[in-house]
N, C-alpha and C positions, 0 to 999 in steps of 0.2 A: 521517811515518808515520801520525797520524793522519786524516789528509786521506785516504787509502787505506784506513785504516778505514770512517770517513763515506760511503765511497763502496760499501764491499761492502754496510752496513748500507742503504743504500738501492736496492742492488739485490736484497739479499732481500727486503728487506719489498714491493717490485713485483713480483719472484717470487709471494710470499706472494698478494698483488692478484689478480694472475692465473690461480692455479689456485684460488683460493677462486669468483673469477667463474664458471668452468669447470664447478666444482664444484655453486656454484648453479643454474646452467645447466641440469645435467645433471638436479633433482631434479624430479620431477612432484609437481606442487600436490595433487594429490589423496591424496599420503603423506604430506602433511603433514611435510613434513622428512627421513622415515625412506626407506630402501634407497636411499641416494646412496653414487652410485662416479663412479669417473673411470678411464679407459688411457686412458695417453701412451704412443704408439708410441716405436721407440727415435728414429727422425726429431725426434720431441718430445722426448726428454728430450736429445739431442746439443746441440739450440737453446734448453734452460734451463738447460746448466751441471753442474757434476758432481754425479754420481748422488745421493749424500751430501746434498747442499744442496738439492736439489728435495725427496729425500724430507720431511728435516726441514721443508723448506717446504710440503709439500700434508699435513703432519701439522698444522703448526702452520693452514693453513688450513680445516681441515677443524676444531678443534678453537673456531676461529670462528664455523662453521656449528651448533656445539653437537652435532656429533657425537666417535661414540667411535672418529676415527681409525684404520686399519690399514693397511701397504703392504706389496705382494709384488711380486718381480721374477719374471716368467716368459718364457720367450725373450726378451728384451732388451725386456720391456715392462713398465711401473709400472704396478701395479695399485694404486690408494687407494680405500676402502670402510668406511664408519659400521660397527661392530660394535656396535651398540647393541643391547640388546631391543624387538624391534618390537612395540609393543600388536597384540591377540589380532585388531582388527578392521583394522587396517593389512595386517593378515598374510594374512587369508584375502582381503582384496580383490588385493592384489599376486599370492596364489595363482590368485584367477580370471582375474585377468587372463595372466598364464602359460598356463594353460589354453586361453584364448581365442584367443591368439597362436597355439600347438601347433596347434588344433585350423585358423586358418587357413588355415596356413602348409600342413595336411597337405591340405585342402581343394586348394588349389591345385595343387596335386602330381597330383590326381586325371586 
């Protein structure tokens, strides 16, 4: 039995590996750490195992990253997202940029 143990502990903790890359992946240098997310479509979360063990897994990866962790399931999708306080000038750059994007996106439309 043990050997079965050693063996799930080393597939979470590559779990763990994996969505913390993802995670990092996903952040822009310019936040300096903060407004990092990740969805795993449910195709993703079918191919890491049950729901359960991934969550606890992209919490515990994310709490790596020095963020404040959170996950939401919506239509068969894993939402993970830092809930930390973003500093005041983090905020409004993330805002303009929003903005920027919006204003694009609507440009194109034209």
């Amino acid at each position: 039995m043990p050997a079965k143990d050693e063996l799930a502990r080393r597939r979470y903790e590559k779990l763990v590996d994996r969505l913390e890359s993802l995670m990092r992946a996903s952040l822009k240098p310019r936040y300096r750490g903060y407004h990092g997310q990740l969805i795993l479509s449910s195709g993703d979360l079918k191919e890491m195992g049950e729901l359960n063990d991934v969550r606890r897994a992209a919490r515990e990866a994310g709490r790596r990253l020095g963020w404040q962790p959170k996950t939401h399931i919506v239509d068969a999708r894993l939402f993970v997202y830092d809930d930390r306080e973003v500093p005041r000038e983090i905020s409004e750059l993330a805002a303009r940029d929003a903005a920027d994007a919006v204003d694009a996106a609507l440009r194109r439309g034209e």
